[in-house]
VOPAGU-2260 file (C-alpha; in pm, 1 decimal, decimal comma):
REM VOPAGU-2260
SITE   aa  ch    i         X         Y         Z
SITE  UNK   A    0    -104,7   -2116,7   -1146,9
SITE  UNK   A    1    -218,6   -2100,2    -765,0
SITE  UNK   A    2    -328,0   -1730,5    -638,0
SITE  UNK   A    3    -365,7   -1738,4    -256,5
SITE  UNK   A    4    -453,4   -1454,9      14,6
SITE  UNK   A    5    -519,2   -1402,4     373,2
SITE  UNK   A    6    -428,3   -1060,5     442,3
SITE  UNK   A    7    -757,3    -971,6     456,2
SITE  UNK   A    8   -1078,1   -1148,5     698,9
SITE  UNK   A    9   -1138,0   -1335,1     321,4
SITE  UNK   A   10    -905,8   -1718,9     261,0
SITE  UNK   A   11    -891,5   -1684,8     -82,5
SITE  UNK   A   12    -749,8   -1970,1    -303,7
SITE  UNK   A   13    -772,3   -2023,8    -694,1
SITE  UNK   A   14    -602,2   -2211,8    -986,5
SITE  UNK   A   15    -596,1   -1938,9   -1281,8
SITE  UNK   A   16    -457,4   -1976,0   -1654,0
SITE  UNK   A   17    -251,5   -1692,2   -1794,4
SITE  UNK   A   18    -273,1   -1881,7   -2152,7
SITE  UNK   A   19    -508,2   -1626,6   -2268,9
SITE  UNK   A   20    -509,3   -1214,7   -2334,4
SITE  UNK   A   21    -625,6   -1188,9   -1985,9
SITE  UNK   A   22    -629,5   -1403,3   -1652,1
SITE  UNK   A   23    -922,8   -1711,3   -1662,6
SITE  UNK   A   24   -1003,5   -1832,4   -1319,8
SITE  UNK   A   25   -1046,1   -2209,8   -1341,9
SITE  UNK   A   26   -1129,3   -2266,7    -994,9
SITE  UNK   A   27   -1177,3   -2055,4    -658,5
SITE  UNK   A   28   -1247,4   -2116,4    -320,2
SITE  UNK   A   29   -1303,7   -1786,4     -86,0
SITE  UNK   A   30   -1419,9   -1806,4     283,3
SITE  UNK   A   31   -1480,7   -1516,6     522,7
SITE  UNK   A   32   -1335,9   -1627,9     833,8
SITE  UNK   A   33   -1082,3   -1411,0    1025,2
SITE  UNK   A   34   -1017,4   -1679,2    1286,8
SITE  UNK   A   35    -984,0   -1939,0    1002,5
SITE  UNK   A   36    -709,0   -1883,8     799,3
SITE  UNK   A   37    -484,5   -2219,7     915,7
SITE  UNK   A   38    -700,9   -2424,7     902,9
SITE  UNK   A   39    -918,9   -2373,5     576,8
SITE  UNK   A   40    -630,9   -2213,0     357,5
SITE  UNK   A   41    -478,8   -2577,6     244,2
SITE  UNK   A   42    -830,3   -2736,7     227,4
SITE  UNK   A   43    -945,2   -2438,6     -11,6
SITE  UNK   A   44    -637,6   -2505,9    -238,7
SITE  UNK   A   45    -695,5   -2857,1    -240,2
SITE  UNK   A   46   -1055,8   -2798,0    -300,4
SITE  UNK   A   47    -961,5   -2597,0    -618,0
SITE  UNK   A   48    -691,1   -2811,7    -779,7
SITE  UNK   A   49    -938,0   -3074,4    -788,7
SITE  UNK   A   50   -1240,9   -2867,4    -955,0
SITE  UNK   A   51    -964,9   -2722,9   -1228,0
SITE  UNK   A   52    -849,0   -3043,6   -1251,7
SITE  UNK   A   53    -496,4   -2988,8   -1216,2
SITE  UNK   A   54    -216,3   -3146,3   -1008,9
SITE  UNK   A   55      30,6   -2966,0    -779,3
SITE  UNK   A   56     281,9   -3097,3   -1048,0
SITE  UNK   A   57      82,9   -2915,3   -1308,5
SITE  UNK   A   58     126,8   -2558,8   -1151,1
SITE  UNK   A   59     398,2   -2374,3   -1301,7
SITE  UNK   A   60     423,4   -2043,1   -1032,1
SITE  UNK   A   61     233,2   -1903,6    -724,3
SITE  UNK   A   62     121,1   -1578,9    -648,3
SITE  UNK   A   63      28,5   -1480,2    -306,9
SITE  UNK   A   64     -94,8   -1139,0    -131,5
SITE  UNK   A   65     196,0   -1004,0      63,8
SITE  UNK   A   66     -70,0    -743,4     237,4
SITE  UNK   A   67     -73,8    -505,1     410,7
SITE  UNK   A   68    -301,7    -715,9     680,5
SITE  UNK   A   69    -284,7    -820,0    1034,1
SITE  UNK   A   70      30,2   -1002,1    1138,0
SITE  UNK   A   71    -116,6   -1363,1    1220,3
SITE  UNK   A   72    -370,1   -1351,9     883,3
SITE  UNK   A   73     -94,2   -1253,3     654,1
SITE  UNK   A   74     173,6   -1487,5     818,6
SITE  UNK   A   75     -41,2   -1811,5     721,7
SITE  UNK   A   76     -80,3   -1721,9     352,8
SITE  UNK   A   77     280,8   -1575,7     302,9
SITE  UNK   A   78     421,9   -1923,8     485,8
SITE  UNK   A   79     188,7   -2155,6     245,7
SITE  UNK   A   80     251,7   -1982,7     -62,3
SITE  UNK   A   81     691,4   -2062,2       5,5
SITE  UNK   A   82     610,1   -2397,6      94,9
SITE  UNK   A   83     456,2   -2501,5    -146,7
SITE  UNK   A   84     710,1   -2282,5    -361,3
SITE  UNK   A   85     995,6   -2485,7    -196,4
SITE  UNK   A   86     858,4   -2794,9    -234,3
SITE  UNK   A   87     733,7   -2817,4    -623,0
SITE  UNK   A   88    1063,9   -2574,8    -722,4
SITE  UNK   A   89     854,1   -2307,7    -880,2
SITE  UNK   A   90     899,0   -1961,6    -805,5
SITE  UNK   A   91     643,3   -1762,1    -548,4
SITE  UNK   A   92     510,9   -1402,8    -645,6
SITE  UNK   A   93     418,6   -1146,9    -378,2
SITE  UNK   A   94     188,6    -920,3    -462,5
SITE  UNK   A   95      23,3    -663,9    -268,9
SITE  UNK   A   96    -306,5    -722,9    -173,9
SITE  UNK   A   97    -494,2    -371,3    -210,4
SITE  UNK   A   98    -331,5    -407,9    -614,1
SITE  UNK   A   99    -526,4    -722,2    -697,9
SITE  UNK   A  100    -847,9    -616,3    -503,8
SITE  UNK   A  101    -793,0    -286,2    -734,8
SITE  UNK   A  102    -738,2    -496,8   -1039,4
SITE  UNK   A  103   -1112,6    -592,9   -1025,0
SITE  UNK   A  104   -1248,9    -244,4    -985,2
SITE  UNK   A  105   -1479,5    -144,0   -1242,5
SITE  UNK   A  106   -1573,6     226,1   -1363,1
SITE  UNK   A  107   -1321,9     518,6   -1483,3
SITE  UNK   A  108   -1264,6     757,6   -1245,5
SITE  UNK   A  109    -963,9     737,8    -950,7
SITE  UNK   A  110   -1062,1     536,8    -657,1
SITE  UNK   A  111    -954,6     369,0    -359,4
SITE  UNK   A  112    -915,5      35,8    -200,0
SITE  UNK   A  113    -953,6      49,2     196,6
SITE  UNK   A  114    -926,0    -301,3     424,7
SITE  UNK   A  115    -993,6    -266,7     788,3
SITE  UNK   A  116    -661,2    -306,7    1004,7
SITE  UNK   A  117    -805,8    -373,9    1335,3
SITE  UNK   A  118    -755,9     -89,5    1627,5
SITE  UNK   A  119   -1012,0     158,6    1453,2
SITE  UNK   A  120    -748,5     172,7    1152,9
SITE  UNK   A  121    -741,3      88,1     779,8
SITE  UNK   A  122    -520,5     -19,8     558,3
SITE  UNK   A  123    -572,3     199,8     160,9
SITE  UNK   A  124    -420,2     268,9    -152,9
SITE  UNK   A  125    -505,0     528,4    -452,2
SITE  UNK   A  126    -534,5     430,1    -770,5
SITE  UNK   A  127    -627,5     600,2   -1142,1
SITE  UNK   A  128    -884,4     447,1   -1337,6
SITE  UNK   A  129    -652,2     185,5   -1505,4
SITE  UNK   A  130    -595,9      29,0   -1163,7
SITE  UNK   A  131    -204,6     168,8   -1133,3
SITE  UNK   A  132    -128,6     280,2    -771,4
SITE  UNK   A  133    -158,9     652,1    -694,1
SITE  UNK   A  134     -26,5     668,5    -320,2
SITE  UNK   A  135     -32,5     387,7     -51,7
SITE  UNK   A  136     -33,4      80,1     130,6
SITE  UNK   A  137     -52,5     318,3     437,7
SITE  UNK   A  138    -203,1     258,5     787,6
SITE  UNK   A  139    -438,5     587,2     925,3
SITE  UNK   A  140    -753,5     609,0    1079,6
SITE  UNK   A  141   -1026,6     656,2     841,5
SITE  UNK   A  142   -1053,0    1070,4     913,0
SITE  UNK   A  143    -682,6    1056,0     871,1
SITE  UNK   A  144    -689,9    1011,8     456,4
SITE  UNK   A  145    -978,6    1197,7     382,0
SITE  UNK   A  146    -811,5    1529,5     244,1
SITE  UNK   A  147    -565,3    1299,3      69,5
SITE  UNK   A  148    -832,6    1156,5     -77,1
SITE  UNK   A  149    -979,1    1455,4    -199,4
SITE  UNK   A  150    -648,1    1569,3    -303,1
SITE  UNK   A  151    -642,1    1278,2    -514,8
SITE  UNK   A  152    -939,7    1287,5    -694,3
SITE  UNK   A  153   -1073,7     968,4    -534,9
SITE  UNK   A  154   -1471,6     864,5    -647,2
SITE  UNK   A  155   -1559,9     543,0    -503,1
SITE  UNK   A  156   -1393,6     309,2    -256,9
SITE  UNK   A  157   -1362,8     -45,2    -265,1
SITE  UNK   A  158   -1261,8    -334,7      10,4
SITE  UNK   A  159   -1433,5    -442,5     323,3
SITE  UNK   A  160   -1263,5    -180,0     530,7
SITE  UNK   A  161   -1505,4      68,6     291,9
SITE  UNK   A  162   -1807,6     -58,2     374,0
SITE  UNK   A  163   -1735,6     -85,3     763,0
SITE  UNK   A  164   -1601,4     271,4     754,6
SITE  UNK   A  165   -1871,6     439,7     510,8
SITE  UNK   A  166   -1998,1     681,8     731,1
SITE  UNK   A  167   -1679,2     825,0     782,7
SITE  UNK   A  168   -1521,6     831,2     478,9
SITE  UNK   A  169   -1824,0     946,6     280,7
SITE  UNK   A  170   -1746,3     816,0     -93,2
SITE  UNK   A  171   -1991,9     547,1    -256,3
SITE  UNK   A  172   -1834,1     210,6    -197,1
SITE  UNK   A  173   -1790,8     -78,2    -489,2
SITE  UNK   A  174   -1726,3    -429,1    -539,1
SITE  UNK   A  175   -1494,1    -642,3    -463,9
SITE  UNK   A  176   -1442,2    -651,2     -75,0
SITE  UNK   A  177   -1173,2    -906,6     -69,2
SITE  UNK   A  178    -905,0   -1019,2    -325,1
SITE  UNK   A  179    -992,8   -1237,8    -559,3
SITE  UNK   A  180    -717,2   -1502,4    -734,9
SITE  UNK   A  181    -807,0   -1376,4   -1069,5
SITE  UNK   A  182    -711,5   -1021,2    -912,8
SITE  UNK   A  183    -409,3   -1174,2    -772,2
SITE  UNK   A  184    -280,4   -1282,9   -1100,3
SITE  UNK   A  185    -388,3    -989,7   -1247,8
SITE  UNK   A  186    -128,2    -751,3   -1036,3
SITE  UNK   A  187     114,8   -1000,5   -1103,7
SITE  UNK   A  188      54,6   -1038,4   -1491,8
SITE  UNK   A  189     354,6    -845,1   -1580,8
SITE  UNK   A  190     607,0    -990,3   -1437,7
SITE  UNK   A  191     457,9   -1379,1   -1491,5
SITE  UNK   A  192     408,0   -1334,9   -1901,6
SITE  UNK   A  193     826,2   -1138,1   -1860,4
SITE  UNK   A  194     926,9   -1428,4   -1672,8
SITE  UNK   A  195    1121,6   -1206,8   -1473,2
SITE  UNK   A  196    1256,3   -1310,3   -1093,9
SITE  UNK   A  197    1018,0   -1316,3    -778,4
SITE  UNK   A  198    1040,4    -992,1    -553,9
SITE  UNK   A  199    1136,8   -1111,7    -222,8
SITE  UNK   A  200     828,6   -1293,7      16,6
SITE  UNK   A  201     805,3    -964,9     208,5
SITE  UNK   A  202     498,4    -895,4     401,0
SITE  UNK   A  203     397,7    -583,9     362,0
SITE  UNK   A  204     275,2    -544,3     777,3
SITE  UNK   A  205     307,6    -145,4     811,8
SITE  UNK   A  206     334,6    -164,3    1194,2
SITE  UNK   A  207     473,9    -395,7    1471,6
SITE  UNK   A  208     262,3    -699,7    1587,3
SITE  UNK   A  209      81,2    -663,0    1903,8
SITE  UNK   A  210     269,5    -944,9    2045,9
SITE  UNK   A  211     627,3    -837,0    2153,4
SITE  UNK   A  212     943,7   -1036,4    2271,4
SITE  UNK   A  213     971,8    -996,2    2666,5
SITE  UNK   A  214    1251,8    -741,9    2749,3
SITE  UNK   A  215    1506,2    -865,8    3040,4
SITE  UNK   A  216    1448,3    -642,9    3334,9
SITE  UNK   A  217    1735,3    -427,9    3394,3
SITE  UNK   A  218    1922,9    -501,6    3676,1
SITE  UNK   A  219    2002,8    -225,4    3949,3
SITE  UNK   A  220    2374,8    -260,7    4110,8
SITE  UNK   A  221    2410,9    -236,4    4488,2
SITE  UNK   A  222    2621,0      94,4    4557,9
């Protein structure tokens, strides 16, 4: 199956096999380019099909990171993921993006995944060792969530927004930084192997784009 993302500065694009106990990745491309994502996404999946040696025929479901992320980023990924959905007549599984950046988190102790949401923000989610959600996607400033992280029991911290944020938030910081597709597939192994319907292509955005529709200018009445 195809696992894409772009909720995050990463373009991440892979053909993985569910055949097996756990997710193979056959083929990945991932570029770190936040100005990028349009143009390299469909070049990266192209790029991939061809080293797995499979055909867009051959794929059998998508998943894609529904976010949180910045509204442009997100957009491109969530758009490609239903075309290409729409056009081969397989179904298109959202996922959210902190989940499959948790699903390759090693160690055993609670952590959290934190992604940098522009305006001196981040995006993060808890999670127990096992990888299942604790609290989150929320949007806070970085000295916002540290009681809740101590409340939580939180270790280590993993994403990009981590390691730009370190010196605030205080925690050792682990691998991965971005999604991965084998992570993608991973938070969406459930439902794939059930066969069970797609959630709706919702983007998980948590605020309002910085770019808003114009508001008419009221008009004032002569008295």
């Amino acid at each position: 199956m195809l696992a894409i993302d772009t909720a995050t500065p990463a373009i991440t694009a892979g053909i993985v096999s569910l055949d097996a106990a756990a997710p193979e990745t056959l083929a990945q491309r991932v570029t770190v380019d936040a100005r990028a994502h349009g143009e390299l996404l469909t070049p990266q999946v192209q790029q991939a099909l061809a080293e797995a040696d499979v055909q867009l025929s051959g794929l059998d479901a998508i998943v894609v990171g529904a976010g949180p992320g910045p509204f442009t980023g997100l957009r491109v990924g969530m758009v490609t993921a239903a075309a290409f959905g729409d056009a081969l007549g397989i179904p298109v599984h959202p996922v959210c993006s902190l989940d499959a950046i948790a699903a390759d988190v090693p160690g055993t102790e609670p952590f959290a995944v934190v992604t940098d949401a522009r305006r001196r923000e981040v995006y993060w989610a808890a999670y127990d060792p096992t990888g299942e959600r604790l609290d989150g996607p929320t949007v806070a400033r970085p000295a916002e969530i540290l009681d809740r992280l101590t409340e939580l029991g939180v270790r280590a911290l993993a994403g990009e927004g981590a390691t730009r944020y370190a010196d605030v938030l205080g925690l050792p910081v682990t691998e991965p930084a971005y999604p991965s597709a084998k992570g993608l597939v991973t938070a969406a192994a459930n439902v794939l192997r059930t066969g069970a319907a797609p959630a709706p292509l919702t983007p998980l955005y948590l605020r309002r784009p910085d770019a808003t529709e114009a508001v008419p200018r009221k008009q004032v009445s002569r008295l």
